[in-house]
Residue frames as a rotation matrix with the C-alpha (Angstrom) as fourth column:
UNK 1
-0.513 -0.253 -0.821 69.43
-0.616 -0.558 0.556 185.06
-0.598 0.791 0.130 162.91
UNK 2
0.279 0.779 0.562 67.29
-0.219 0.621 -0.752 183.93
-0.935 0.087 0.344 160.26
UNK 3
-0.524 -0.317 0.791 66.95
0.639 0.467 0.611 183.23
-0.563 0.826 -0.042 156.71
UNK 4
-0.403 0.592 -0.698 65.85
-0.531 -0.772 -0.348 185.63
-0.745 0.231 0.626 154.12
UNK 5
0.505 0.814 0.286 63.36
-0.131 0.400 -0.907 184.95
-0.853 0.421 0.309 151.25
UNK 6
0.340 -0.486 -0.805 66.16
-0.858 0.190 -0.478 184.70
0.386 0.853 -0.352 148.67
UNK 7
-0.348 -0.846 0.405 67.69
-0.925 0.239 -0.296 182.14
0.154 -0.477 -0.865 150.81
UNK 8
-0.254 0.630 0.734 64.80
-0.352 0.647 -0.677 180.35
-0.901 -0.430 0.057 151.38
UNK 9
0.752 0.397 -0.527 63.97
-0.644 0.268 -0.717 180.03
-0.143 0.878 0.457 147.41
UNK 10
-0.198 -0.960 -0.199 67.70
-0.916 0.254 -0.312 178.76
0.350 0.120 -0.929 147.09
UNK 11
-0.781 -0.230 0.580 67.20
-0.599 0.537 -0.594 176.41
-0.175 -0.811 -0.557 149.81
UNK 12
-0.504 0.456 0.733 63.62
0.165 0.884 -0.436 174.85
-0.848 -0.099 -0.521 148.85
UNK 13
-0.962 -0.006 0.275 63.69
0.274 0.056 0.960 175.76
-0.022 0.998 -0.053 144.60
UNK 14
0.248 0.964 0.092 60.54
0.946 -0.221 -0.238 177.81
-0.209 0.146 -0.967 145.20
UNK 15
0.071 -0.025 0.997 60.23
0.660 -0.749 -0.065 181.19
0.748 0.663 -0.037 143.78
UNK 16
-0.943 -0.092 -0.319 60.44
0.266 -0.786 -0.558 184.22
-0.199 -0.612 0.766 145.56
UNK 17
-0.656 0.750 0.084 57.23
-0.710 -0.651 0.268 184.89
0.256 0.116 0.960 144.27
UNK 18
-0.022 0.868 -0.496 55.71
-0.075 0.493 0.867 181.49
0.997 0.057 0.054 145.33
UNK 19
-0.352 -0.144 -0.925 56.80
0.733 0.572 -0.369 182.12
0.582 -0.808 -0.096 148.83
UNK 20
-0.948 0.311 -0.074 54.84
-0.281 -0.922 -0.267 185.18
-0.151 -0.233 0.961 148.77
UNK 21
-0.049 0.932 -0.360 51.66
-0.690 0.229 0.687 183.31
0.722 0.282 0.631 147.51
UNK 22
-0.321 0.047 -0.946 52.36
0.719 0.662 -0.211 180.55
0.616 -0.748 -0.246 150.20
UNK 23
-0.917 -0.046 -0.397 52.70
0.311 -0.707 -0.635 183.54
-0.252 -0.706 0.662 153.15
UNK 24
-0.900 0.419 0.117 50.00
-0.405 -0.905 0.129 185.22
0.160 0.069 0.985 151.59
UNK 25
-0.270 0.650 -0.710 47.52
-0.478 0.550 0.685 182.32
0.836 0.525 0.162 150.99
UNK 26
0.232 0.616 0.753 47.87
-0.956 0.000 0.294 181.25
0.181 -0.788 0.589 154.77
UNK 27
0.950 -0.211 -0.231 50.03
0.191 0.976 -0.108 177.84
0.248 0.059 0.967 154.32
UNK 28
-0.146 -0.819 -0.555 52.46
0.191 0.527 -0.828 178.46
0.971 -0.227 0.080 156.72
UNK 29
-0.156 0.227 -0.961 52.60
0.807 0.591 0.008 177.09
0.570 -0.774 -0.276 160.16
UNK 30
0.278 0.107 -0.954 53.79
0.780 -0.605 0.160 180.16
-0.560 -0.789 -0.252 161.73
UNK 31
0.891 0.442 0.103 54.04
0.399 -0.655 -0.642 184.01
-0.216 0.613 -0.760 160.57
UNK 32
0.322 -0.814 0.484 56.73
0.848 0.020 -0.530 184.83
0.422 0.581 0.696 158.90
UNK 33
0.282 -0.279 -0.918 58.97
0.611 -0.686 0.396 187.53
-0.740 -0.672 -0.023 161.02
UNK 34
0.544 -0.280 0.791 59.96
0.464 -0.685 -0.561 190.59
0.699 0.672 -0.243 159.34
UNK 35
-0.405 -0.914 -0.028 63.09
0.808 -0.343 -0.478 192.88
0.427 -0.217 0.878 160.16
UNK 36
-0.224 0.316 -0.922 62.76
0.398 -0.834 -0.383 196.60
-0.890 -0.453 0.061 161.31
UNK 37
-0.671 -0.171 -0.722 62.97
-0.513 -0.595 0.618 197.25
-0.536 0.785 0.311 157.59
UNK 38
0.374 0.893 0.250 59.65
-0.500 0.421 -0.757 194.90
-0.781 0.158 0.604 157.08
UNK 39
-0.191 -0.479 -0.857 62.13
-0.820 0.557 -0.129 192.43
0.539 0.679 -0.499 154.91
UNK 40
0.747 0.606 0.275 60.93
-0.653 0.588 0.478 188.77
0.128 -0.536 0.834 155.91
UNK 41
-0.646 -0.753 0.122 63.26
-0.747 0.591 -0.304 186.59
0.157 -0.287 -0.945 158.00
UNK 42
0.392 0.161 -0.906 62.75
-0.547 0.832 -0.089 182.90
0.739 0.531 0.414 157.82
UNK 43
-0.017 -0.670 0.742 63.85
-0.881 0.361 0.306 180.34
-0.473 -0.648 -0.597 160.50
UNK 44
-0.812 -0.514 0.278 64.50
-0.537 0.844 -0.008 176.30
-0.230 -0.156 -0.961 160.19
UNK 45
-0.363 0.913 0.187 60.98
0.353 0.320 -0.879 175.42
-0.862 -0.253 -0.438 160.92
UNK 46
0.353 0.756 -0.552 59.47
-0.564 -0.299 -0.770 177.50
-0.747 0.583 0.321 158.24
UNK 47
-0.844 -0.229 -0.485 62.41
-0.524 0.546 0.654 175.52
0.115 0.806 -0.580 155.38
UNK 48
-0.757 0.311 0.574 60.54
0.131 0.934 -0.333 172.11
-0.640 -0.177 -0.748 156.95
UNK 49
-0.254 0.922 -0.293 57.16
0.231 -0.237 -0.944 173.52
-0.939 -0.308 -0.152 156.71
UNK 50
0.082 0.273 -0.958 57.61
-0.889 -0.415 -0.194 174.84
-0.451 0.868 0.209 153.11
UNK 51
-0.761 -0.464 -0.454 59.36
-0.611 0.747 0.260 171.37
0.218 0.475 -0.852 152.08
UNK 52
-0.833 0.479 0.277 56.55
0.236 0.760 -0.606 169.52
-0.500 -0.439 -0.746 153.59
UNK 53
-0.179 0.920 -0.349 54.37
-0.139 -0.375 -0.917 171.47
-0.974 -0.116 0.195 151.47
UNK 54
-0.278 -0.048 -0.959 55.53
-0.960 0.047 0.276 171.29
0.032 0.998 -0.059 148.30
UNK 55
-0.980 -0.193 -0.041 55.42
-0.197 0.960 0.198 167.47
0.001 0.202 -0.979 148.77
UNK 56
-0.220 0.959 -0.177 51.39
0.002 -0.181 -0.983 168.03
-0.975 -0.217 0.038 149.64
UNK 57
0.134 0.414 -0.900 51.40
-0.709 -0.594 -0.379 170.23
-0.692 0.689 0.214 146.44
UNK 58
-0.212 -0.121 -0.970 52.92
-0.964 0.189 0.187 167.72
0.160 0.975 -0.157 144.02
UNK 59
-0.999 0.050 -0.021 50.71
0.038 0.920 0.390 165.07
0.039 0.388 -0.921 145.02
UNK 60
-0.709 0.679 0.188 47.71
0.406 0.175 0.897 166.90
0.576 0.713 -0.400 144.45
UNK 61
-0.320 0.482 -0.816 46.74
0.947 0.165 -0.275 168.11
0.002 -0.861 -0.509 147.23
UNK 62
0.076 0.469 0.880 44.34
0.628 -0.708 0.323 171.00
0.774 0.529 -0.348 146.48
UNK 63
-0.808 -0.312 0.500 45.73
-0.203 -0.649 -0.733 174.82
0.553 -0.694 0.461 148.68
UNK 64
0.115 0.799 0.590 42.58
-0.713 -0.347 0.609 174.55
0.692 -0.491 0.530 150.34
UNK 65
0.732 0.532 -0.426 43.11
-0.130 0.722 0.679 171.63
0.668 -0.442 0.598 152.05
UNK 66
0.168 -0.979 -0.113 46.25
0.594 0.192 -0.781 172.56
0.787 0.064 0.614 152.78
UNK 67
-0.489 0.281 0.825 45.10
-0.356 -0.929 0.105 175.84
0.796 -0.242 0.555 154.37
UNK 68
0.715 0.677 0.175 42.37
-0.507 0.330 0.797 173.60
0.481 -0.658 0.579 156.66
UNK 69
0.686 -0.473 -0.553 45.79
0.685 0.676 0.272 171.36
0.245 -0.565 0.788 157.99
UNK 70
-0.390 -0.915 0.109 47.73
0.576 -0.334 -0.746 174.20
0.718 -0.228 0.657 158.40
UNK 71
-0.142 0.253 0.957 45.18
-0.688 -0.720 0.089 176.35
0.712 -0.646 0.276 160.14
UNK 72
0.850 0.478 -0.222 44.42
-0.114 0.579 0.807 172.98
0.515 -0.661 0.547 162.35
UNK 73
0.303 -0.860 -0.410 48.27
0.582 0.508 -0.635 172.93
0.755 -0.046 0.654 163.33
UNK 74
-0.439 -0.253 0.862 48.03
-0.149 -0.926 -0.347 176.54
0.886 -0.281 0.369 164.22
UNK 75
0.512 0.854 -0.090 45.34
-0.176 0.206 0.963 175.34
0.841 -0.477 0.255 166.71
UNK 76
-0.425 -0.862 0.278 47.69
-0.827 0.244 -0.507 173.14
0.369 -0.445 -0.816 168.51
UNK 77
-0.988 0.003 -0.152 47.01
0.051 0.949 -0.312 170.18
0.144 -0.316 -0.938 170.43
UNK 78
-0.385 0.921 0.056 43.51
-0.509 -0.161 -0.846 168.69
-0.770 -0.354 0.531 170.44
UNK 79
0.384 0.650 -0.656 42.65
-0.692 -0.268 -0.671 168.24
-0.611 0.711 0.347 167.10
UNK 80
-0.528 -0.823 -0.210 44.73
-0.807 0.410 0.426 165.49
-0.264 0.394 -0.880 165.78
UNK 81
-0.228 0.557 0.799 41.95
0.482 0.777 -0.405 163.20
-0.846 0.293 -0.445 164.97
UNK 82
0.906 0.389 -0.168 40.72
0.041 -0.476 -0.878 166.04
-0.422 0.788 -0.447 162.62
UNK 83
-0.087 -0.702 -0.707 44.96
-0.944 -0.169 0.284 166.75
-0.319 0.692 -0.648 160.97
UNK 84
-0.659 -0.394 0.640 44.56
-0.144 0.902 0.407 162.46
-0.738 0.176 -0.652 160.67
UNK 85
0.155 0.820 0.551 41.29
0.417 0.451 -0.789 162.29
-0.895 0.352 -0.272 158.74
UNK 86
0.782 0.357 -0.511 42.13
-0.216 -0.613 -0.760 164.78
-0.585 0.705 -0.402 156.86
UNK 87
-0.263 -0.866 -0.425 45.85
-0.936 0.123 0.329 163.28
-0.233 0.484 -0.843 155.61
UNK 88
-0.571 -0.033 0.820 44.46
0.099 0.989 0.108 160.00
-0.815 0.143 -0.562 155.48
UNK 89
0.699 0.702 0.136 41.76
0.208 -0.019 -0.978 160.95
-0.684 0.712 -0.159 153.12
UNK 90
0.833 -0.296 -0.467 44.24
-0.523 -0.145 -0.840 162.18
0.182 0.944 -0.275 150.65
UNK 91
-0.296 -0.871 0.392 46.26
-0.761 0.463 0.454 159.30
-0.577 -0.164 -0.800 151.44
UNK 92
0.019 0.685 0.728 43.67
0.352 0.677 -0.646 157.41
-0.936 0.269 -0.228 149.86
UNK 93
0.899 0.145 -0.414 43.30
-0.343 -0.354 -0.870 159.57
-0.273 0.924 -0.269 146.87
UNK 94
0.136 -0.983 -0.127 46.86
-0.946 -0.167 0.278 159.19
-0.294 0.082 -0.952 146.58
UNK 95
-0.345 0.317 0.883 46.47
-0.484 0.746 -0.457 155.55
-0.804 -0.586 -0.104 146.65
UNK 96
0.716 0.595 0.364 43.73
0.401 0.075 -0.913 155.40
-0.571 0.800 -0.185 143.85
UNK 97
0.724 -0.451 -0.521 45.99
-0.632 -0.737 -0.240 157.56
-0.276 0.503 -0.819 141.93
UNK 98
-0.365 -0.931 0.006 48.84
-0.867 0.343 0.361 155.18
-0.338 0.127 -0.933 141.96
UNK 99
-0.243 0.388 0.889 46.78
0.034 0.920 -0.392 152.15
-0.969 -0.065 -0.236 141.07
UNK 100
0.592 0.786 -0.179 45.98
0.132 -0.314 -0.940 153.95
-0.795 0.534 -0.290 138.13
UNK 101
0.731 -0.654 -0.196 48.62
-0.627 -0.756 0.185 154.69
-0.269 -0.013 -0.963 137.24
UNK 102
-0.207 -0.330 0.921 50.05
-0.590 0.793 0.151 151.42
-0.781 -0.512 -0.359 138.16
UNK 103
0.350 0.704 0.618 47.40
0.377 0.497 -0.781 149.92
-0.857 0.506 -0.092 135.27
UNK 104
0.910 0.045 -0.413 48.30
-0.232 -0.768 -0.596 152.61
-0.344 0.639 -0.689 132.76
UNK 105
-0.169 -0.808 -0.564 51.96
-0.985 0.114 0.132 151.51
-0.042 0.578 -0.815 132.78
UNK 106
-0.308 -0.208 0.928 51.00
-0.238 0.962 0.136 147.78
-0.921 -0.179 -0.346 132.41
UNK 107
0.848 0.409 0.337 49.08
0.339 0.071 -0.938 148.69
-0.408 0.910 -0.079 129.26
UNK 108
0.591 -0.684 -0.428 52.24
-0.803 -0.551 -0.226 151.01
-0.081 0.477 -0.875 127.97
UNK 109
-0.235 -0.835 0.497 54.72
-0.754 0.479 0.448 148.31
-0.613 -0.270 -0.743 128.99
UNK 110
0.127 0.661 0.740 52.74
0.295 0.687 -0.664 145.89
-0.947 0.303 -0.108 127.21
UNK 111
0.736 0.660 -0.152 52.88
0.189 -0.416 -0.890 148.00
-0.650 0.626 -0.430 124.20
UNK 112
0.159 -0.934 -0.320 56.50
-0.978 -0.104 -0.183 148.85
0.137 0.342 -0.930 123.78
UNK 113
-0.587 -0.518 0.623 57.35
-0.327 0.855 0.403 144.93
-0.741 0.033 -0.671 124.02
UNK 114
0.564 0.559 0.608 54.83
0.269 0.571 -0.775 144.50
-0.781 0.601 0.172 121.45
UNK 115
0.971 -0.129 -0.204 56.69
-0.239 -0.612 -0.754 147.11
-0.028 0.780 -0.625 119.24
UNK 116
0.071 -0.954 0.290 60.33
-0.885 0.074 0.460 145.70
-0.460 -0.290 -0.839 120.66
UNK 117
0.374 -0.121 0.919 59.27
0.473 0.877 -0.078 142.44
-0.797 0.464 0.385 118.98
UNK 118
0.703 0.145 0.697 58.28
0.605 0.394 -0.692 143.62
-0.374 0.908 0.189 116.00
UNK 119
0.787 -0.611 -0.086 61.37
-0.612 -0.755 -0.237 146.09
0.080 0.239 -0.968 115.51
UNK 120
-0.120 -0.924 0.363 63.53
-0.651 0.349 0.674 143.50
-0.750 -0.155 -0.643 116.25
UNK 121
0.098 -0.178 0.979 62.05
0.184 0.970 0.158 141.48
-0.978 0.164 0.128 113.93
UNK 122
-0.742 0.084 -0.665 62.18
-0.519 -0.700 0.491 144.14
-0.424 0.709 0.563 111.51
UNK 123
-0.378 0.898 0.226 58.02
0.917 0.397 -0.044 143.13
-0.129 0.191 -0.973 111.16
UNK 124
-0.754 0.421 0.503 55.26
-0.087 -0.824 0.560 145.81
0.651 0.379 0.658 110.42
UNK 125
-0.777 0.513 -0.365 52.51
0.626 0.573 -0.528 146.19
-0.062 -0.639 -0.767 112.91
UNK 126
-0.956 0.054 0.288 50.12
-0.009 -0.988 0.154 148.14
0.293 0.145 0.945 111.74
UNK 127
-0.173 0.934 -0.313 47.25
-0.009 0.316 0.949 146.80
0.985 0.167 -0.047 113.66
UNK 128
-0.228 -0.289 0.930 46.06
-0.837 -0.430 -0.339 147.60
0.498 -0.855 -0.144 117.11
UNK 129
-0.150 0.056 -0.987 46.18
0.260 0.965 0.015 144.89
0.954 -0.255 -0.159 119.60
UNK 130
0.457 0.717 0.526 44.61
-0.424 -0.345 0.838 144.67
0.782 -0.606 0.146 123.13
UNK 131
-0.507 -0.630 0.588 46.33
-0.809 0.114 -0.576 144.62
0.296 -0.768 -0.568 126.53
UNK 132
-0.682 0.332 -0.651 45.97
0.490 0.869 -0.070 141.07
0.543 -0.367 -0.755 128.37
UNK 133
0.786 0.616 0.055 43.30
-0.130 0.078 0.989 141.02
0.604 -0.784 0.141 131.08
């Protein structure tokens, strides 16, 4: 017994309509069964598989590339130099991304203790002042 496609939104806070753009778009592992009544049944594996995507999606990873590691899964064994190059490369991006990021809150942080002074000292600041080096 599976899972239907309400169940499955429930279960991994995607839409019923994105798990029709996933299915359709080719980003999942394996094809989605359907009933006798052509309603789509879900198993265990597909939850993972969706949950493993979203986490792709919200770090940026672009459907297409998704699409090239999912069709390379479909493949099966063999190809695992090609699923590594390709996660590692946007492990990197990922990477760069956080460094940035990383920099961005050192300037912010930097800013709100400037402004935590001068509120506490009940100063004015009405001049801009440059993050350390």
């Amino acid at each position: 017994m599976g899972l239907s496609i309400g169940q499955v939104a429930e279960r991994t806070g995607l839409s019923v309509h994105a798990l029709r753009f996933y299915e359709r778009e080719g980003l999942l592992a394996d094809q989605v069964r359907r009933e006798s009544n052509g309603r789509r049944v879900y198993s265990e594996d597909d939850i993972g598989w969706l949950a493993m995507c979203v986490k792709f999606r919200s770090s940026g990873m672009p459907l297409e590339t998704i699409r090239q590691y999912t069709e390379l899964v479909r493949q099966g064994s063999g190809n695992e130099q090609a699923r590594l190059e390709l996660l590692r490369s946007h492990q990197e991006h990922i990477a760069a991304q956080i460094d940035d990021l990383q920099e961005s809150l050192r300037v912010i942080t930097h800013k709100v203790t400037i402004y935590e002074e001068h509120v506490a000292a009940g100063t004015a600041s009405c001049q801009w002042v440059a993050p350390p080096d």
